[in-house]
LONU-896774 format. One record per residue (C-alpha): x, y, z. Coordinates in Angstrom, 2 decimals, m for minus. Layout:
REM LONU-896774
SITE      east     north        up
SITE         X         Y         Z
...
This chain:
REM LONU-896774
SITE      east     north        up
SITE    m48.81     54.38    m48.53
SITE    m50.10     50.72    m48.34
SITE    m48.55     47.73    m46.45
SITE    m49.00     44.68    m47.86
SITE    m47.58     41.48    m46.17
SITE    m44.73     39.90    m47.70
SITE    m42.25     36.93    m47.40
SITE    m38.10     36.91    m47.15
SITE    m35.99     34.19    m45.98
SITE    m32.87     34.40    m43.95
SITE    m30.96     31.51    m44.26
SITE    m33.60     29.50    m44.18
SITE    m35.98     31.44    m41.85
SITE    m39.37     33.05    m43.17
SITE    m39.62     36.99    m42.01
SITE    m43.28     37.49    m42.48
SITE    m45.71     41.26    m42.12
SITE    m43.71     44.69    m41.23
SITE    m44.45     45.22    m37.90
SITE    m41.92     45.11    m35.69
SITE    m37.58     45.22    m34.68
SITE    m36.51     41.47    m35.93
SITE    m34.20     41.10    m33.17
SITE    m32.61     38.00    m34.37
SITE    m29.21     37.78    m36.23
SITE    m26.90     35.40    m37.02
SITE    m22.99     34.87    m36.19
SITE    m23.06     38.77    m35.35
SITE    m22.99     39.35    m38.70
SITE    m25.98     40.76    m40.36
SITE    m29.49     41.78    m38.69
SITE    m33.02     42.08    m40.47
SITE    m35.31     45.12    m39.25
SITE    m38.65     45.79    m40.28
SITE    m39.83     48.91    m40.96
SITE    m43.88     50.02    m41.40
SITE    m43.67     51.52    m44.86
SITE    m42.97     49.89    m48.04
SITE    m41.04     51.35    m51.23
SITE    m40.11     50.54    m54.64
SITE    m36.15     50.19    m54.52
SITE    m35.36     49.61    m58.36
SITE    m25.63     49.79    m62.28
SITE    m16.80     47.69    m60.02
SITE    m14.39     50.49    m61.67
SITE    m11.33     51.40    m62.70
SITE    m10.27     54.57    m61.03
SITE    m11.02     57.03    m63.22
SITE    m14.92     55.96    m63.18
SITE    m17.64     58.95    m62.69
SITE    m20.68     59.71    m62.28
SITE    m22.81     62.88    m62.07
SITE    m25.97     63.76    m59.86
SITE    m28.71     65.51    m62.12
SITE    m32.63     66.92    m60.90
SITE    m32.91     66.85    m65.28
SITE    m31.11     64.41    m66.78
SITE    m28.89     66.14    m69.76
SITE    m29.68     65.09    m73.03
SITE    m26.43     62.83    m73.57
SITE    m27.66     60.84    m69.88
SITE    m31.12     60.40    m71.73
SITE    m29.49     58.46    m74.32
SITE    m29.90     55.21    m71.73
SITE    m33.49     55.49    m72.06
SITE    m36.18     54.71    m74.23
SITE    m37.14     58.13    m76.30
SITE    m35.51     59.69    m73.92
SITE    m37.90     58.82    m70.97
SITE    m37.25     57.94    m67.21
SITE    m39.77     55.38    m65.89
SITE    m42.62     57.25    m64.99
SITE    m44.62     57.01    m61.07
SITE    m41.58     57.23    m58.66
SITE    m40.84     60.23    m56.98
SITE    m39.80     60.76    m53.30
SITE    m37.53     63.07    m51.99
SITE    m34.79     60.56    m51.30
SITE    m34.35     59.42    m55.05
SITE    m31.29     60.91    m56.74
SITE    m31.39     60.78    m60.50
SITE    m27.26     59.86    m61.07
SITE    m25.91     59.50    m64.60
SITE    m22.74     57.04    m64.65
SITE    m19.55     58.52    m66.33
SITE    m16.36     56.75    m67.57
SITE    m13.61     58.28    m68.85
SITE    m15.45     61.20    m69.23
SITE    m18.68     59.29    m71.38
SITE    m21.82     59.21    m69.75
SITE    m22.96     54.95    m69.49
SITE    m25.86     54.53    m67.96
SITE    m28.92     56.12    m65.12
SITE    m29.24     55.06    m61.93
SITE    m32.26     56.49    m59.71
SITE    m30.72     55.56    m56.07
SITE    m31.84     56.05    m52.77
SITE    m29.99     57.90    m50.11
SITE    m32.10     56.40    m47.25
SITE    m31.90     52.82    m48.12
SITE    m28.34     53.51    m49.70
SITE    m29.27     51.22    m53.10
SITE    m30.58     51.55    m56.08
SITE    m33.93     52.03    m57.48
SITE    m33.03     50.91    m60.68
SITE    m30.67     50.99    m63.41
SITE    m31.34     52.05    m66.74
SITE    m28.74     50.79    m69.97
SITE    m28.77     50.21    m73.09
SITE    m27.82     46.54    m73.84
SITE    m24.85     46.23    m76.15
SITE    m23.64     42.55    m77.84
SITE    m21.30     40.57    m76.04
SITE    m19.65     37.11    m75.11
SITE    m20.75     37.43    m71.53
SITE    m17.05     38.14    m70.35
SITE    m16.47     39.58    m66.84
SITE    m14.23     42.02    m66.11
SITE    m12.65     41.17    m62.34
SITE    m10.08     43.64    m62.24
SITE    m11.81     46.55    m61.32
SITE    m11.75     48.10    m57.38
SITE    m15.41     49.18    m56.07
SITE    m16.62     52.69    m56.12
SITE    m18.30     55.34    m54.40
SITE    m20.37     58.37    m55.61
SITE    m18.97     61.62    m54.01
SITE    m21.64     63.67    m55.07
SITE    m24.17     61.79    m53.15
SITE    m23.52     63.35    m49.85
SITE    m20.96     66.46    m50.76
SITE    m20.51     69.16    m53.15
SITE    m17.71     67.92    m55.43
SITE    m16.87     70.22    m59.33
SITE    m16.25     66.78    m60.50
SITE    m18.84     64.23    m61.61
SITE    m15.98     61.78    m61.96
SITE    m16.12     58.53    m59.45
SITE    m13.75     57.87    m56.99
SITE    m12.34     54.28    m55.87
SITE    m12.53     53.77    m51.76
SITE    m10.22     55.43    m49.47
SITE     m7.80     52.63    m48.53
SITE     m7.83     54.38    m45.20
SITE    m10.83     54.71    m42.79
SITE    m12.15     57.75    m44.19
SITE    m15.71     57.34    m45.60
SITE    m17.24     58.51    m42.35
SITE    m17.76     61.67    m44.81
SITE    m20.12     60.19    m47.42
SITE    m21.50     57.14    m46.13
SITE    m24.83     58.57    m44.75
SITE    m26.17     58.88    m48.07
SITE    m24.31     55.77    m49.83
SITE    m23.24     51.85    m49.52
SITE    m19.74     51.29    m48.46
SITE    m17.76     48.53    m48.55
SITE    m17.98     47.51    m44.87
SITE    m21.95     47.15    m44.70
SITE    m21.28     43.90    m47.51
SITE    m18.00     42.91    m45.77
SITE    m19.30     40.81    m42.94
SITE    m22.68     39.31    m43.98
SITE    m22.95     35.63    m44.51
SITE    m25.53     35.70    m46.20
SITE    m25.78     38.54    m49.12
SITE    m23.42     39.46    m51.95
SITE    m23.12     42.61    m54.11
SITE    m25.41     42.02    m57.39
SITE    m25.32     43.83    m59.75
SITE    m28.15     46.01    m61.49
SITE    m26.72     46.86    m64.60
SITE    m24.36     43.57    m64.86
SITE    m21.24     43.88    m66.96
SITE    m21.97     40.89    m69.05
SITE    m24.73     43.12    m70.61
SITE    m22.04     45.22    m72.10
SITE    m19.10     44.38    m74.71
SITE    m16.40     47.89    m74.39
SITE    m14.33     47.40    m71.47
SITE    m14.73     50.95    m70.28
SITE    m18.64     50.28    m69.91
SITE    m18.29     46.71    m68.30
SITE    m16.06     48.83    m65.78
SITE    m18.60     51.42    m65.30
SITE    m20.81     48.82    m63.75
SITE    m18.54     48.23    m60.61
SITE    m20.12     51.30    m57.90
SITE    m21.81     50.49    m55.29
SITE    m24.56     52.92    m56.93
SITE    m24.96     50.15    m59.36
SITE    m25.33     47.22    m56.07
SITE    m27.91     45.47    m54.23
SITE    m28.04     42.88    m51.45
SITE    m28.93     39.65    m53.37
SITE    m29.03     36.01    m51.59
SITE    m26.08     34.00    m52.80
SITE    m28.07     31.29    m54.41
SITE    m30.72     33.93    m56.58
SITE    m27.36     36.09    m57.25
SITE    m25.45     32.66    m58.88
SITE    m28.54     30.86    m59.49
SITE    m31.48     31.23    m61.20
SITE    m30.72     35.93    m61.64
SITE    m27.96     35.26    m63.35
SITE    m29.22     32.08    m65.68
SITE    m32.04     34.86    m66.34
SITE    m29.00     37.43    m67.08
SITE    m27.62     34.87    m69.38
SITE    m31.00     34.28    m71.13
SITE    m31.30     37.56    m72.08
SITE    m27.88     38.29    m73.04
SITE    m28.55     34.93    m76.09
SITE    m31.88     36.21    m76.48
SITE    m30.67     40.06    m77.42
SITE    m27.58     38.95    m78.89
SITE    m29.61     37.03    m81.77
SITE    m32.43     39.05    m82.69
SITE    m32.59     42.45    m81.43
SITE    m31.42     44.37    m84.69
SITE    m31.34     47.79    m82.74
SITE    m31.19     49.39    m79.24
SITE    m32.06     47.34    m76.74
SITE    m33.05     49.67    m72.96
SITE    m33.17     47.41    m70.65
SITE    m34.22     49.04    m66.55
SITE    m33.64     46.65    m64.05
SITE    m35.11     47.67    m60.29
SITE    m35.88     46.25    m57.18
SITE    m38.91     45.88    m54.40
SITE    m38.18     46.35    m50.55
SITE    m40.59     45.23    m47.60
SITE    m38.53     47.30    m44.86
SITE    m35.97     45.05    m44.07
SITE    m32.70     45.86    m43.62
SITE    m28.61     44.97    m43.62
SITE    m27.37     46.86    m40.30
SITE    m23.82     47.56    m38.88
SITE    m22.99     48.92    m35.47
SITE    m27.03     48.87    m34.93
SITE    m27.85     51.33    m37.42
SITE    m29.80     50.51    m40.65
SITE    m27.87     51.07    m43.28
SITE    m29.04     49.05    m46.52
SITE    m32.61     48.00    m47.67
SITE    m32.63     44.25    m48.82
SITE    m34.70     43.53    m51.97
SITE    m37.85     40.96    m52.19
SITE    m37.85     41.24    m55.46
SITE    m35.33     42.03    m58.35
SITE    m37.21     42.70    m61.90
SITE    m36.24     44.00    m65.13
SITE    m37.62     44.91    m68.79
SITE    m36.85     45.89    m72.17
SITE    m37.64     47.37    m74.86
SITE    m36.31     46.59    m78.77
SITE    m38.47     47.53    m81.56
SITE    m36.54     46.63    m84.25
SITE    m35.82     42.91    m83.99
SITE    m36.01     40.19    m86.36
SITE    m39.14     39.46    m87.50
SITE    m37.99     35.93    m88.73
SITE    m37.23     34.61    m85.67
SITE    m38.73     31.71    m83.75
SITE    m42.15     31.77    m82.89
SITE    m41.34     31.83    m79.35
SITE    m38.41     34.10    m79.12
SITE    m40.62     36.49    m81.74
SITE    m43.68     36.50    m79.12
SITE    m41.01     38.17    m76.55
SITE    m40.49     41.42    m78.53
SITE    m40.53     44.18    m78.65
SITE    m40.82     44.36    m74.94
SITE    m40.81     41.37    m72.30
SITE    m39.83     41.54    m68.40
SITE    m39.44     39.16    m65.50
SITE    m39.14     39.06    m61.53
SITE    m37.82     36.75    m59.41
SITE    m37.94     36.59    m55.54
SITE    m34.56     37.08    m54.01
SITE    m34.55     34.15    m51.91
SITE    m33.01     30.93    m51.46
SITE    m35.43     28.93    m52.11
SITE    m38.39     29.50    m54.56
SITE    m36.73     31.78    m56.24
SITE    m37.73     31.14    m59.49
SITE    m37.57     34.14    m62.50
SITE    m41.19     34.75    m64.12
SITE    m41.22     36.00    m67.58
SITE    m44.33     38.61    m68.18
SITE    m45.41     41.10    m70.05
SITE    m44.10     44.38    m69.12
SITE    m47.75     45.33    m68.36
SITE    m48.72     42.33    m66.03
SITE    m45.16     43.34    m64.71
SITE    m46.53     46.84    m64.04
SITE    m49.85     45.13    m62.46
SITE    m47.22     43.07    m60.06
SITE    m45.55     45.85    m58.88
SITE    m48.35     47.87    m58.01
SITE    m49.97     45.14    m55.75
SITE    m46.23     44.12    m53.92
SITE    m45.14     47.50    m53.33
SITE    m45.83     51.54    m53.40
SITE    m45.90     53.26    m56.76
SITE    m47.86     55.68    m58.07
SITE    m51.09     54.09    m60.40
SITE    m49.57     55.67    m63.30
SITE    m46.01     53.86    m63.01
SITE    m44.60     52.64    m66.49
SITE    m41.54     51.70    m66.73
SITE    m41.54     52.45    m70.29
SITE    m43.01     55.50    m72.34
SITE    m46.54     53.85    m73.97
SITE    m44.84     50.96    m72.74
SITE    m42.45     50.11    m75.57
SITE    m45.04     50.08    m78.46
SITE    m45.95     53.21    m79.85
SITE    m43.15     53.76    m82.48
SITE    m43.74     50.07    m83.09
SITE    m47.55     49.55    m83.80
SITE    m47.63     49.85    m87.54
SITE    m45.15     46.98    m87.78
SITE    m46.01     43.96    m89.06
């Protein structure tokens, strides 16, 4: 694996290399750790949410994907391929994992909308992640203290509950879907990241929103959209224990090859695949739009993947090249 320095700031205070214990934390609340490695860490629901925990994805779980195919160049023993269920429809792929307790990255398929929220939807937790369960179906949090039993492999809602400084963001956000049983489907903790306040409010979700116009208007087809994170070792921990990895980065791509061919110059040059990446930070954190491949190129240099990671199959162009 290869360590390459990197920057995060906790309210307001550069953490710099991977090193060392950060020993420093503030109010009591939330402590940064650095561990020597560095991984690639790249979707709230109503109580009859599920999701199911697959080594092969079944062929109604690959519908979230472009032809069918996972982002290629992550493997470790820790990832858990989950497919999201809802009312007994599969919604979208998470790859999560059960050392850092967060996502990888979500994978969706982006569906028109008006941006709505839903709010009215409790937080989740995947069963399956840390027991053997018959069921692939979701379950809402114990209102009692009782998730001593899965959360060794998971987020629960006590590691966001004190921290000052991080909020739950959202991978696969709900204002990327339009049916109110898939904006639910968004709302587990499977589907949740650490994000700074200001990039989660700020300049994430104006990207969010950008994308939502952008789709909305001239992708004529499916849109697959994967949206992942990057993790320099540090950590959220509670009662001295690490317990959830805290992004650098956030990123995400799509892919739409059928999309209207009349359309400005400048929203045209964006399709049929585009990505960004923006530093999850308080300050400087800016989104960059990219091509998916100089995307590709970034995420190789920040963080551990394997040199033949795409995140999508002949990255989004092959059933599109004879187009004009």
């Amino acid at each position: 694996m290869k360590h390459r320095g990197g920057k995060v700031h906790i309210a307001g205070r550069p953490f710099k290399g991977i090193k060392s214990t950060v020993d420093w934390k503030r109010n009591n609340f939330v402590m940064i750790v650095s561990r020597g490695y560095q991984s690639i860490l790249f979707v709230l629901v109503i109580v009859m949410a599920g999701a199911e925990v697959q080594e092969i994805l079944s062929p109604n779980c690959k519908q979230f994907l472009y032809l069918g195919t996972l982002p290629r160049g992550l493997q470790q023993q820790s990832f858990k391929k989950i497919c999201q269920f809802y009312e007994g429809k599969p919604r979208f792929v998470t790859l999560f994992d059960t050392f850092s307790h967060i996502p990888i990255y979500s994978a969706y398929t982006f569906k028109r909308s008006d941006g709505s929220k839903k709010v009215d939807v409790p937080w989740m937790y995947e069963p399956q992640l840390s027991t053997v369960s018959n069921s692939r179906e979701m379950q809402p949090f114990p209102s009692e203290n009782l998730h001593k039993s899965f959360e060794d492999a998971q987020a629960v809602l006590e590691d966001y509950s004190n921290s000052v400084i991080f909020e739950r963001g959202q991978l696969n956000p709900d204002e990327h879907q339009a049916d109110i049983h898939d904006k639910a489907s968004t709302y587990t903790l499977t589907n949740v990241v650490p994000q700074v306040r200001e990039f989660n409010i700020g300049s994430w979700k104006d990207h969010e929103h950008m994308i939502r116009r952008r789709l909305n208007n001239y992708c004529r087809g499916t849109a697959y959209i994967v949206t992942g994170v990057t993790t320099s070792g540090h950590s959220i921990r509670r009662h001295n224990i690490n317990r959830l990895g805290i992004p650098t980065y956030l990123w995400s791509a799509y892919c739409c090859t059928d999309f209207d061919h009349n359309a400005p110059f400048s929203e045209r040059s964006k399709f049929p695949v585009f990505a960004a990446h923006g530093l999850n930070d308080r300050e400087d954190n800016k989104v960059q739009e990219m091509t998916v491949q100089q995307l590709e190129d970034f995420l190789k240099k920040v963080t551990y993947v394997d040199s033949s990671f795409q995140i999508f199959y002949d990255n989004c162009v092959a059933l599109n090249s004879a187009m004009p």
